[in-house]
C-alpha positions as CSV (number, residue, x, y, z in Angstrom):
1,X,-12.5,-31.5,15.5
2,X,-14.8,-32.0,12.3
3,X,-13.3,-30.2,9.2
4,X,-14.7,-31.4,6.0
5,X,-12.0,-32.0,3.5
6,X,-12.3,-29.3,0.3
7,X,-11.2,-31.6,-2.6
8,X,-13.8,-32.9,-4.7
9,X,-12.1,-35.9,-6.7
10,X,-14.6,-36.3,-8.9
11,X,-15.0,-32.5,-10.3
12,X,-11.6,-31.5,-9.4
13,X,-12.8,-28.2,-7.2
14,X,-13.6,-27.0,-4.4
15,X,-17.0,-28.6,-3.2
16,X,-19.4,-25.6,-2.8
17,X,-22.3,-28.3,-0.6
18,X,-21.5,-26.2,2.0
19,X,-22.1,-23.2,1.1
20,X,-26.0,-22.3,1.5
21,X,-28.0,-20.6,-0.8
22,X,-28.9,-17.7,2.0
23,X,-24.9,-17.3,2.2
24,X,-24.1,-13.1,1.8
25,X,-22.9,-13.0,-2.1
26,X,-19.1,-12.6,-1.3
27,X,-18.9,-16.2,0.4
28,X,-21.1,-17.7,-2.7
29,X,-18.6,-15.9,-5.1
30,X,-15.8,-16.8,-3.9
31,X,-13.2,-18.4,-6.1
32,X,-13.0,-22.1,-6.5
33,X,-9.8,-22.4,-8.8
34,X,-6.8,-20.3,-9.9
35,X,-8.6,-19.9,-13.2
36,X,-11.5,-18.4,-11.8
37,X,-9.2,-16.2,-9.1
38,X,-9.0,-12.5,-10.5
39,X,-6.2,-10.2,-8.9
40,X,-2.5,-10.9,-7.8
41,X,-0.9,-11.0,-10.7
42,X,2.3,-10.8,-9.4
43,X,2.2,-14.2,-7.2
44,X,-0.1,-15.6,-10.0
45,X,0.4,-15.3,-13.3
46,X,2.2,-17.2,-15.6
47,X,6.0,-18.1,-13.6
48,X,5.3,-16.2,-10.5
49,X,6.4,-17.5,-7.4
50,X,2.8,-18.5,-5.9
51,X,2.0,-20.2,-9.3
52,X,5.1,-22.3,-9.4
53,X,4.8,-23.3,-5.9
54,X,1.8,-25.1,-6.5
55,X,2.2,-26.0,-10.2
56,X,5.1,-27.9,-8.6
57,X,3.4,-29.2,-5.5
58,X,6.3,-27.2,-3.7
59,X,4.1,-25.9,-1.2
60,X,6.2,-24.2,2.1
61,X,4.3,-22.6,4.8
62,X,2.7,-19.3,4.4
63,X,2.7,-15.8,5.7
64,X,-0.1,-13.9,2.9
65,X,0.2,-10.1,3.9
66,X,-2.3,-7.6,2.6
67,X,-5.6,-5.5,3.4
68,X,-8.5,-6.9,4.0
69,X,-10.8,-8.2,1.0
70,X,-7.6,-8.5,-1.4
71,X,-8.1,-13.0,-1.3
72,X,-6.2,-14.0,1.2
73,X,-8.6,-16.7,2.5
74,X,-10.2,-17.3,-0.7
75,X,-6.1,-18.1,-2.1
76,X,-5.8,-20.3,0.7
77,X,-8.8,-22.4,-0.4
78,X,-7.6,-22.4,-3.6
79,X,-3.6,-23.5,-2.7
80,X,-5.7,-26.3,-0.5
81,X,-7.7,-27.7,-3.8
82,X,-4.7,-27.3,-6.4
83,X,-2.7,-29.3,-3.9
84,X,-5.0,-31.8,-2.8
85,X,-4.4,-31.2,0.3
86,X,-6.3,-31.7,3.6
87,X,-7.7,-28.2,4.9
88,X,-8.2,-26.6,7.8
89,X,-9.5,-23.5,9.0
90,X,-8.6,-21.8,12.1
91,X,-9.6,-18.3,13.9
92,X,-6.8,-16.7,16.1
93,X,-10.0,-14.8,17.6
94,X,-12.3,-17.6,18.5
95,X,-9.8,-20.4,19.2
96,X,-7.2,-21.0,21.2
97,X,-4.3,-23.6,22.8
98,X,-7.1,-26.7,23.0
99,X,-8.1,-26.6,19.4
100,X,-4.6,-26.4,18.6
101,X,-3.6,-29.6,19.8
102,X,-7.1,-31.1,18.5
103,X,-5.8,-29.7,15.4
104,X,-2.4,-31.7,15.5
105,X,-3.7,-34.7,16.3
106,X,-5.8,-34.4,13.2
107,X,-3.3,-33.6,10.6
108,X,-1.0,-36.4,12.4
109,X,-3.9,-38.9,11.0
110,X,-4.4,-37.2,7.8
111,X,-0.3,-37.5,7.4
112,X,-0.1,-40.9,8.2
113,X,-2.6,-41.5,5.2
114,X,-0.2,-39.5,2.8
115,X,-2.6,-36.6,3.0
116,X,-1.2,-33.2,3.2
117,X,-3.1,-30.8,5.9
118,X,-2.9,-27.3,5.5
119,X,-3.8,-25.6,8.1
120,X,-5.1,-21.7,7.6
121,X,-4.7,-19.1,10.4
122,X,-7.0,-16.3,9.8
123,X,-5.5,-13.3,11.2
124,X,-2.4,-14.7,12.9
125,X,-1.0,-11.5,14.1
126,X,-4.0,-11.6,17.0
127,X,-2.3,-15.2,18.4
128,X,0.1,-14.6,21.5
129,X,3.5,-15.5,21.4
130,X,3.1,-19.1,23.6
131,X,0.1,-19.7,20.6
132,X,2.4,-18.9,17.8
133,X,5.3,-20.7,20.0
134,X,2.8,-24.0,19.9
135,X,3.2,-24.1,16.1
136,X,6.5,-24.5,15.7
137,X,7.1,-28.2,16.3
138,X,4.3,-29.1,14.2
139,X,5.7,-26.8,11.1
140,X,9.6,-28.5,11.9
141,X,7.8,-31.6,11.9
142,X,6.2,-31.1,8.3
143,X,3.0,-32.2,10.2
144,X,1.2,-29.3,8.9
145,X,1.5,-26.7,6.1
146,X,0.9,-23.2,7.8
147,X,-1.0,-20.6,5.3
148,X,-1.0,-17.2,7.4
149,X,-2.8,-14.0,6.7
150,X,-3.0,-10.9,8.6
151,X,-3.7,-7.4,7.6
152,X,-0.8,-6.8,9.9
153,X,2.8,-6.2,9.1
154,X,4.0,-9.9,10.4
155,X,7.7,-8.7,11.0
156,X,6.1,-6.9,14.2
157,X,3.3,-9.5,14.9
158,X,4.5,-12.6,13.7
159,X,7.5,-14.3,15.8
160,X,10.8,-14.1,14.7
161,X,11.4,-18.4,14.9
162,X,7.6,-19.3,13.0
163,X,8.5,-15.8,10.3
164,X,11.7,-18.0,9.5
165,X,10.2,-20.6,8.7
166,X,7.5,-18.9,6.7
167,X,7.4,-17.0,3.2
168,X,6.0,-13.8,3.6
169,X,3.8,-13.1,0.8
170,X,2.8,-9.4,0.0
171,X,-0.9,-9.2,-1.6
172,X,-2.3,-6.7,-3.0
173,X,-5.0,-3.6,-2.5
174,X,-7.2,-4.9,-5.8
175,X,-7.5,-2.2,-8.5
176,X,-11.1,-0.5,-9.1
177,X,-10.6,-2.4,-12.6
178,X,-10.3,-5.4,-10.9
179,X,-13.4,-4.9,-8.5
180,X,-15.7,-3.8,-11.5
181,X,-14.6,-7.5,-12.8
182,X,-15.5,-9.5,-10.0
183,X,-18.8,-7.4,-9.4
184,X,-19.7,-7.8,-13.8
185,X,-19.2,-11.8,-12.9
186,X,-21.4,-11.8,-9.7
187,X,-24.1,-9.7,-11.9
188,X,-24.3,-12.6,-14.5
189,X,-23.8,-15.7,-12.9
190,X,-27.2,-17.4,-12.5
191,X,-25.6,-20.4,-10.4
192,X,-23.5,-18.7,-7.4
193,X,-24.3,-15.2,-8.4
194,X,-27.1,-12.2,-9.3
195,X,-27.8,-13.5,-12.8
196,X,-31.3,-15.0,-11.9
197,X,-32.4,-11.8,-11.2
198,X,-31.7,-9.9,-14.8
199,X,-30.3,-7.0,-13.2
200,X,-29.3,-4.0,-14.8
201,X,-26.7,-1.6,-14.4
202,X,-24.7,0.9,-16.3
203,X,-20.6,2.1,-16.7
204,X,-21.2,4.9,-13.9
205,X,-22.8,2.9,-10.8
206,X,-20.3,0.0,-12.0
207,X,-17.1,2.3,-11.5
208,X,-18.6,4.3,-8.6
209,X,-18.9,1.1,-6.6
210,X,-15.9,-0.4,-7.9
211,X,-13.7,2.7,-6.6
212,X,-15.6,3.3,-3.4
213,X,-14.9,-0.3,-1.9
214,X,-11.8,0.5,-1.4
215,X,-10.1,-2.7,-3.0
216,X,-12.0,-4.8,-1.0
217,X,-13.7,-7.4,-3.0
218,X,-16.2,-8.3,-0.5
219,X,-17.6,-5.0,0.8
220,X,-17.9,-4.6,-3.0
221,X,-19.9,-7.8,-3.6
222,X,-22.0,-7.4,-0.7
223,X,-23.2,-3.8,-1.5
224,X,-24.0,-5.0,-4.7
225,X,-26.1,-7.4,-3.2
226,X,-27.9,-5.0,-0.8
227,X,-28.6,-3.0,-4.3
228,X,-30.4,-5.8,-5.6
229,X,-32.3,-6.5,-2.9
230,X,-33.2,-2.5,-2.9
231,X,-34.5,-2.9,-6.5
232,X,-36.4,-5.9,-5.7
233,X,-38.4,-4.1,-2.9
234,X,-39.3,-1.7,-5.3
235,X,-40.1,-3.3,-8.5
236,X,-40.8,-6.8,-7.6
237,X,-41.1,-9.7,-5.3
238,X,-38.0,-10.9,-3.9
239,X,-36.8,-14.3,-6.2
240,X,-38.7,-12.8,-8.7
241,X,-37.0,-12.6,-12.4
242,X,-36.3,-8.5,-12.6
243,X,-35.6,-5.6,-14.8
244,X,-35.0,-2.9,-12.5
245,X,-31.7,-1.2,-13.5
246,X,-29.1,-0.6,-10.6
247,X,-28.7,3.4,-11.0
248,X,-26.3,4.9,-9.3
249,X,-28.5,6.9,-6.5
250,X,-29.5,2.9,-5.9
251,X,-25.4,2.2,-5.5
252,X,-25.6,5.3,-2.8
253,X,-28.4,4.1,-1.0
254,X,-26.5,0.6,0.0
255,X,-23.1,2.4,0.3
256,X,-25.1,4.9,2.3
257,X,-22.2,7.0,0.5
258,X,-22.7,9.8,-1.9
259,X,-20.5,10.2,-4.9
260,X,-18.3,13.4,-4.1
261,X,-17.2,15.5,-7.0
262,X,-14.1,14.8,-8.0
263,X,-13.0,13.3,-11.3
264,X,-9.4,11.6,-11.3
265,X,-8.8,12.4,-14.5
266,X,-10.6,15.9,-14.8
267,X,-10.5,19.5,-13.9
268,X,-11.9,18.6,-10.1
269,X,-9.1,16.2,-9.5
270,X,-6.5,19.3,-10.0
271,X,-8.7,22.1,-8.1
272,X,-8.8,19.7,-5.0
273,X,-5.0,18.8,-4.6
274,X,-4.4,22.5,-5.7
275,X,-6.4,23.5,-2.7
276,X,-4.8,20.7,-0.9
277,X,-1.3,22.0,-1.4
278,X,-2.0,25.6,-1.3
279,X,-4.0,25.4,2.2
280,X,-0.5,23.7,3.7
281,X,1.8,26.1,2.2
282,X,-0.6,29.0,3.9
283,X,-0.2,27.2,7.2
284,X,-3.6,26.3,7.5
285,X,-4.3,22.9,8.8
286,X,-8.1,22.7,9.1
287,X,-8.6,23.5,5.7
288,X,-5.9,21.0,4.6
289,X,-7.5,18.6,6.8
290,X,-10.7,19.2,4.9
291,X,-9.2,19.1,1.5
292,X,-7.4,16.0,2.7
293,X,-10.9,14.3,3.7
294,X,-12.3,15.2,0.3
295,X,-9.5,13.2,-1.6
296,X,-9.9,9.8,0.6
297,X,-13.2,10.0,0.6
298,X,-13.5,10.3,-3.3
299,X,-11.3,7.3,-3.5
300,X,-8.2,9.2,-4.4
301,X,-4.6,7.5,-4.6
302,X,-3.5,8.1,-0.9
303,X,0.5,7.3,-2.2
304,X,-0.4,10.3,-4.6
305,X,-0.9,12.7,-2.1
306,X,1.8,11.3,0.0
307,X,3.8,12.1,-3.1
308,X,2.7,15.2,-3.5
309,X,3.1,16.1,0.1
310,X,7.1,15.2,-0.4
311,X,7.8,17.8,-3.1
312,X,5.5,20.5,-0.5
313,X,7.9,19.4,2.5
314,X,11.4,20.7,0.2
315,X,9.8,23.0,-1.8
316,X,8.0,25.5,0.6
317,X,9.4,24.7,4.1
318,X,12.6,23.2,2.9
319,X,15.7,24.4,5.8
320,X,12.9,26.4,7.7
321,X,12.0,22.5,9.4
322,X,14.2,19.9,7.9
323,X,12.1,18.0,9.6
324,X,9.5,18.0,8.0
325,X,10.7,16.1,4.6
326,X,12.2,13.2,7.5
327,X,8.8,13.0,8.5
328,X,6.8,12.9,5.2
329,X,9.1,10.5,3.7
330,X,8.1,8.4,7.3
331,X,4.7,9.3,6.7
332,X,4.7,7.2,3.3
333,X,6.5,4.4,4.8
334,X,4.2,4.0,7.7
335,X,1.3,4.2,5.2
336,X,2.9,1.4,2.8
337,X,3.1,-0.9,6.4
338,X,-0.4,-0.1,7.2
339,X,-2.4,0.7,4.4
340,X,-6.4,2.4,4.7
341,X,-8.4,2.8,7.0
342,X,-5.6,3.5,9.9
343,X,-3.1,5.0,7.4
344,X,-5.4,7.9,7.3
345,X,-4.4,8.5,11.1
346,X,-0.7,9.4,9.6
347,X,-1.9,11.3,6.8
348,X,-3.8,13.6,9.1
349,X,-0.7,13.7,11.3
350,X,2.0,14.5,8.4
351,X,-0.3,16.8,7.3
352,X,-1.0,19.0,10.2
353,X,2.9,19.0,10.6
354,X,3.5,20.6,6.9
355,X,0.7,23.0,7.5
356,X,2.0,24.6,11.0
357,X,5.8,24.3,10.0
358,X,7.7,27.6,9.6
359,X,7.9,27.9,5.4
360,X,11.1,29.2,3.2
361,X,11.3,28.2,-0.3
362,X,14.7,29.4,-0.2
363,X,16.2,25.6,-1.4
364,X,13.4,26.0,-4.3
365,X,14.3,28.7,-5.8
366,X,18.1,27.9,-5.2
367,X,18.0,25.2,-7.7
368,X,15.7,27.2,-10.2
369,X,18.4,29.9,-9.7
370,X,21.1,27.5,-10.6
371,X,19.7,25.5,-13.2
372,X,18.7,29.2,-15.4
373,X,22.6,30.0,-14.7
374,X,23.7,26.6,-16.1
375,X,21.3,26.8,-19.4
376,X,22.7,30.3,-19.3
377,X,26.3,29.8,-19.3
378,X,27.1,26.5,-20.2
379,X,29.2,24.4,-19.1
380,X,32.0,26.7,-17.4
381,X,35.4,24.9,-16.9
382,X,35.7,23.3,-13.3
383,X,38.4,25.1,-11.4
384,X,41.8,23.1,-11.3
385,X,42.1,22.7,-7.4
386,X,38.8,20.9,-7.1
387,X,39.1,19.0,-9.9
388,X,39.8,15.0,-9.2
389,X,43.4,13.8,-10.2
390,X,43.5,10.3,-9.7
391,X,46.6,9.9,-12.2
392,X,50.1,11.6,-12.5
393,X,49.4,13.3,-15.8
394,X,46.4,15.0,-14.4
395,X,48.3,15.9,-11.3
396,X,51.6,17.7,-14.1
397,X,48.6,19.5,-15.2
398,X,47.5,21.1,-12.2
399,X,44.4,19.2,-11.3
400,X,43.8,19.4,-7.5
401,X,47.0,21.8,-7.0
402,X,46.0,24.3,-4.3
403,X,43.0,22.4,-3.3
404,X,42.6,23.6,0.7
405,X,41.4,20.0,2.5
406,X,38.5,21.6,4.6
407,X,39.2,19.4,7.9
408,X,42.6,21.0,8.0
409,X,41.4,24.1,9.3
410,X,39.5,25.7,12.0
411,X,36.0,24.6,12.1
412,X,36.0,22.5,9.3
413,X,36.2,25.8,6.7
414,X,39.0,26.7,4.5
415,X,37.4,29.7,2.6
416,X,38.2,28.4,-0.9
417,X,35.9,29.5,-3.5
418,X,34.3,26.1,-5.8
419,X,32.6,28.0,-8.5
420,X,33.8,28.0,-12.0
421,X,35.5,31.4,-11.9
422,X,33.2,33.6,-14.1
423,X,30.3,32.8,-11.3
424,X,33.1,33.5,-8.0
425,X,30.9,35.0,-5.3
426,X,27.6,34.7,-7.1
427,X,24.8,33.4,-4.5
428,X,21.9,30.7,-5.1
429,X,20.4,29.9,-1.9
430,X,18.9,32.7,0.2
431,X,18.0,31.3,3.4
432,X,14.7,33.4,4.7
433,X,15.4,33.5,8.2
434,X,12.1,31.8,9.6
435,X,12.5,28.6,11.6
436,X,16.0,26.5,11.2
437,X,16.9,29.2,8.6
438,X,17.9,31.3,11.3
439,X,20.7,29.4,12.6
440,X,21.8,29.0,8.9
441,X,21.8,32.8,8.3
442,X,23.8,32.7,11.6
443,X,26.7,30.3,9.9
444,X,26.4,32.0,6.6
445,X,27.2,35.3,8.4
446,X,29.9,33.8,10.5
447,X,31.5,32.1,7.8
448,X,31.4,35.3,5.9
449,X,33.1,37.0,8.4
450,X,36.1,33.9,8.3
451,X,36.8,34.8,4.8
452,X,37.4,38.8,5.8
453,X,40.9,39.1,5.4
């Protein structure tokens, strides 16, 4: 198997020879050295884990974990250059068991010349278990250096004996900040990048762009470059220095996306999740599905609405479907495992749930109840026989004396009143009766009953 070798002595980067001039403008842009890598942070900057690895040359293998577009291939050049190692690119789609052996045999030679192989599995969750099974020797061996990346959470799709011998690395969704970088570089870099062409642009196509790729650098870089070659057909000859300004309705036309109204910082942002939330608490799940839609599609902060979504699940159906906060609370776990396009799937799920659950706000108001009383009253004395008495003093003073141990009676209920005694009797929660609440108002009533003398 021929796999040129990445690691220009001479310049000290990445060689770029192979990367032709008709290449889309995401593989031309892509990242040569950590300096030039933008993103990731938190595995990157100055005494992060990733960054001491290879200042180091403490390189183990790989797992990197993140949605697509975030730099997972482009960091795994990079690792390969900073390391000087031998590097090897491999597709769990278009290859199989053969190339993996060719593959061995390859990095055995390279490592009997002192030469380090790192060997790159794009998308490793798609491998089988006998392929992933194939790579263990080789990894015990030291042979190879595996760099992993998947879009998938490898706990499920990575075996358990090659995930132990891995580091799971979590990247990152990139932040529209971020994007609007990468795509400002592209725009003036005359070697790799746009900057031949004198393009134009302004603040508003920039940030519409940079919010609508979704954190994904590429689908960012090549719109951009559809844009330009939009404004070249229509001003100019293609190649051709130009001054046509990329406008937003340009930005559109390559998204083939319009920009929705809705201002994250503005009075739009507040109507739509207002609508949102309302829609749900009216049990109305096609218009929360719709309001829902609006929000993703205008490049809102999915773990916001998840968010927002958890306070809806306690606050307006609360005990009527307890339920339904287990299975929001899932929701935004499931979403943090698979992250956009799928996680939309469980939105729409969670949030048909909310919306057709039976509603009581009884536990809402409860606490608003309570917390007016406290601000009210004070703080009112703790009775004596539930106070704690962990010392003999405490216990000659009557803390804990008469206290009625609940599992000593019938049903687990004693009856004993655990209010200060100004508040004895006074009632908080007021369960509606819809749903669940039912069977509560059934206990309620029946302990009731117990305490009749």
């Amino acid at each position: 198997m021929e796999t040129p070798t990445l690691w220009d002595q001479t310049s000290g980067v990445l060689k770029t020879s192979e990367v032709s001039d008709h290449a889309p403008l995401a593989e031309r842009m892509r990242p040569r050295t950590m300096a030039e890598f933008t993103g990731q942070e938190h595995l990157l900057g100055e005494g992060r884990i990733l960054r001491r690895m290879i200042e180091t040359d403490a390189l183990s293998s790989l797992i990197l974990w993140g949605p697509p577009g975030c730099g997972k291939t482009t960091l795994a050049h990079i690792i390969a250059a900073e390391t000087k190692s031998h590097f090897i690119f491999f597709s769990a789609i278009l290859s199989g068991i053969k190339e993996i052996r060719e593959i061995f045999r390859e990095a055995e030679g390279y490592a009997m010349r002192g030469t380090r192989t790192i060997l790159f599995v794009d998308e490793i969750h798609r491998f089988n278990k006998s392929q992933q099974d194939a790579f263990l020797p080789y990894v015990e061996k030291g042979v190879v250096t595996i760099i992993g990346a998947t879009t998938e959470n490898p706990s499920f799709e990575v075996i358990a004996p090659l995930l132990s011998r891995c580091r799971v690395l979590t990247l990152q969704q990139l932040e529209p900040s971020t994007v609007r970088n990468i795509l400002e570089h592209a725009l003036s870099d005359p070697e790799r990048g746009l900057g031949k062409l004198g393009l134009t642009t302004d603040d508003e196509s920039l940030n519409f762009l940079a919010e609508q790729a979704g954190g994904d650098a590429r689908i960012a870089l090549n719109t951009l470059e559809v844009a330009a070659g939009l404004i070249n057909q229509e001003h100019g000859v293609k190649g051709q220095r130009d001054k046509g300004p990329i406008t937003l309705e340009v930005v559109q036309e390559a998204l083939q996306k319009k920009a929705l109204l809705y201002d994250k910082g503005g009075e739009e942002h507040y109507n739509v999740i207002s609508a949102f939330i309302k829609s749900m608490r009216a049990s109305d799940p096609d218009a929360a599905l719709y309001w829902l839609a609006r929000m993703l599609e205008a490049g809102e902060d999915p773990l916001f609405i998840l968010r927002r979504m958890i306070i809806l699940a306690s606050e307006d159906i609360g005990n009527a479907d307890p339920r339904a906060l287990q299975m929001t609370v899932s929701a935004l776990q499931a979403f943090q495992m698979v992250g956009m396009p799928e996680g939309r799937i469980t939105l729409g799920q969670a949030v048909t749930y909310l919306a057709t659950a039976p509603k009581s706000n009884a536990s809402y108001v409860g606490i608003n109840a309570a917390l007016a009383e406290v601000r009210k009253s004070g703080a009112l004395p703790v009775p004596l026989h539930i106070r704690n008495a962990p010392t003999k003093l405490m216990k000659e003073l009557g803390y804990g004396k008469g206290y009625q141990y609940a599992h000593d009676y019938d049903e687990a209920y004693s009856g004993q009143e655990c209010l200060p005694e100004n508040l004895a009797g006074r009632k908080f929660y007021e369960p509606r009766g819809h749903g669940y609440e039912k069977n509560i108002i059934e206990r309620m009533e029946w302990l009731k009953k117990r305490n009749k003398p």
